[in-house]
N, C-alpha and C positions, 0 to 999 in steps of 0.2 A: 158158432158153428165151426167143428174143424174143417181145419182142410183136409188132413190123411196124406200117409206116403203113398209117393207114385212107382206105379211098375218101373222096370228099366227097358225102356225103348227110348223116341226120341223127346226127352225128358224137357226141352225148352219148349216147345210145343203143349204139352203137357202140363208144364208149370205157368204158361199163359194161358191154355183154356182155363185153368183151375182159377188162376186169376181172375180170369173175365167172367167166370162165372159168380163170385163173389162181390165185385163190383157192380153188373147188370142186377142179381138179386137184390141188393140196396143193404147187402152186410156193411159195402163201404161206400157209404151216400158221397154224391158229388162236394168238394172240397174237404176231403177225409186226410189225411197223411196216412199213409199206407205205413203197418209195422216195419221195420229195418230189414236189409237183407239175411241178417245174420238171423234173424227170428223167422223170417220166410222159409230161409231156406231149411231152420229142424223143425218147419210142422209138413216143409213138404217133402223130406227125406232126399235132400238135390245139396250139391253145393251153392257157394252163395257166385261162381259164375253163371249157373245155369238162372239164380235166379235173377240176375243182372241183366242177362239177354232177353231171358223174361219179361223181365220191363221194359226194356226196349221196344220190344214188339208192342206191349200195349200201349207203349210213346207213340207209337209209328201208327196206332190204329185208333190215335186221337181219345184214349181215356185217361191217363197220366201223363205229368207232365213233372218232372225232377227240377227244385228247386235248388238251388246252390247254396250249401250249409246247411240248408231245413229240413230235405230230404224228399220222398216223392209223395207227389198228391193226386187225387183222382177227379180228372176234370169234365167230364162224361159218363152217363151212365152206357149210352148205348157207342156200339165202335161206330165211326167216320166209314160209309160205304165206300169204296172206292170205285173211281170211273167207269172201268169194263161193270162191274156188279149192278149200277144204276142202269148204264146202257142196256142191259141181259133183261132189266124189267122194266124198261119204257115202252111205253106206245112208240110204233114204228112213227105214225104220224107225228109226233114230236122229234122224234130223231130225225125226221125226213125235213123239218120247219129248220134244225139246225143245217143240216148237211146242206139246203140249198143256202143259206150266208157262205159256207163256206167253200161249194164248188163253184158258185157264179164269180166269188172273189180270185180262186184259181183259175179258172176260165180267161180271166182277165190279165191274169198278171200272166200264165201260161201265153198268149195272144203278143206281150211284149219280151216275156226271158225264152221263149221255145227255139232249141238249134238245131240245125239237120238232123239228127238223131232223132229228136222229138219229134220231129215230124212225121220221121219215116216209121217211129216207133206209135204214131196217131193213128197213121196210115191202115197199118197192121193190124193193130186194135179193130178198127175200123170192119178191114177184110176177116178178121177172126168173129167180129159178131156176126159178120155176113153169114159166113159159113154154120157157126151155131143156128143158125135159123132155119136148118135143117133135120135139128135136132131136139130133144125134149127141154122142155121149161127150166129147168135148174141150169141145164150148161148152156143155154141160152144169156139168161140170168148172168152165171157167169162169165161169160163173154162181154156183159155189157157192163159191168160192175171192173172189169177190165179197161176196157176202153175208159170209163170216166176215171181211172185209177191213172193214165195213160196224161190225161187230160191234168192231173192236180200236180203228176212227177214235173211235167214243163213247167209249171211256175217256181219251180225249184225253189220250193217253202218249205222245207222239215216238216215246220210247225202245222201247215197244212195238213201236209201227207200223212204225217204221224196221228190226226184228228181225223183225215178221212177211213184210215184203214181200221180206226175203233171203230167207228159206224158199220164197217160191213158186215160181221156179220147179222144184224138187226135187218140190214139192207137185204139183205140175199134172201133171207128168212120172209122176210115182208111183203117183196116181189115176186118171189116162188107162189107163196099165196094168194099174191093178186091176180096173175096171169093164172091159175088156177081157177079161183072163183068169177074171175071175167070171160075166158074164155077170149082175151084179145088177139092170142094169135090163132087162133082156128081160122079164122078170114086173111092174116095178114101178119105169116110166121113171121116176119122180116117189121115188125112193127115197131114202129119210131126210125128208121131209117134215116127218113129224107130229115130229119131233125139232128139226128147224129152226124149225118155226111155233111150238114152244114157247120157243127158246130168244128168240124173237125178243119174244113177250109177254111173258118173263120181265124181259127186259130193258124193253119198255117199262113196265112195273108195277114198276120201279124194285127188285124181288126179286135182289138182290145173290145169294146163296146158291143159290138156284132156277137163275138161269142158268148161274151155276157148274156144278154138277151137272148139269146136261142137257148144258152142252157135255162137259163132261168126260165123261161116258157115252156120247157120241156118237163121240169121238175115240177112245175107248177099244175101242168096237167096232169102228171104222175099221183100229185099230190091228191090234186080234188078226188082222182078215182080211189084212195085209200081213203077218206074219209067217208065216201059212200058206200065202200064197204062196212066200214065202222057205223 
């Protein structure tokens, strides 16, 4: 099967889709040595940097892998999803089973690294959901997607932070829908409140274990109401 020369646009792109397209069809079955650049590059009408980068990319999306001397090989047929991609099509409830390991653990460690700033930045969180609770489901939502975001900066983990802020928007998405289908604030706009205003003293009273346990009961309940939606 040829490949065919490509338009001129942006051609590295281009000469990876073309690529991937021939390896996912099974022209070049897993553990194949892919033809040489200099041959790549006159069926695809590119130089042999473009097709260099080329490969790169489908190094980087886990179907090649460039041996040293031998030249490159195809070691996948389908590409490596990455992170946000999987997260985009999980069940919320699965995202919701991680995010709680990993806010109850910020919870905790926030409770022992949180400094006056963090606090007063809890605080505010705190007053900002308040106020949203005067207001419709998404910026409610976002108000408390705030506050626990408030809650993971004081433990001053990257690694956390950086893990909780993928989750949102699966979070935001999930929660919009629940308070939707539940109908939980029509009774009780301000709902979960007294669980938040705890977890948030717990944390300022430096109670490691205490805000552990409130968030974790909070998310917990959160939880079971999404799976009886489901």
């Amino acid at each position: 099967m040829p490949l065919g020369a490509l338009r001129p646009s942006p051609l590295v792109e281009q000469a990876a889709q073309r690529l991937r397209e021939q390896i996912t069809a099974g022209h070049w079955p897993v553990g194949t040595k892919l033809p040489g650049e200099t041959t790549l590059a006159k069926e695809l009408g590119v130089g042999r940097s473009t097709v260099r980068e080329a490969l790169r990319a489908l190094a980087g999306a886990g179907l090649v892998r460039p041996r040293h001397g031998a030249g490159v090989f195809v070691i996948a047929a389908e590409p490596v999803e990455d992170w946000p991609a999987r997260l985009r099509r999980a069940a919320v409830t699965d995202v919701y089973e991680v995010r709680m390991g990993v806010e109850v653990q910020a919870a905790r460690l926030a409770a022992q690294r949180r400094t006056p700033d963090d606090i007063t930045a809890l605080r505010a969180a705190l007053e900002g959901r308040r106020t949203a609770a005067a207001h419709g489901d998404a910026d409610f939502v976002e108000a408390d997607i705030a506050l626990h975001a408030a809650v993971v900066a004081a433990a001053h983990n990257p690694v956390l932070a950086d893990l909780f802020a993928e989750f949102v928007p699966v979070l935001r998405a999930g929660l919009v829908t629940l308070l939707d289908l539940t109908g939980l604030r029509r009774k009780d706009p301000d709902t979960g409140d007294g669980s938040h205003a705890a977890l948030v003293h717990a944390v300022a009273e430096g109670d490691a274990e205490r805000a552990a346990a409130v968030l974790r009961a909070e998310l917990e309940q959160t939880l079971e109401l999404l799976r009886g939606r489901g």
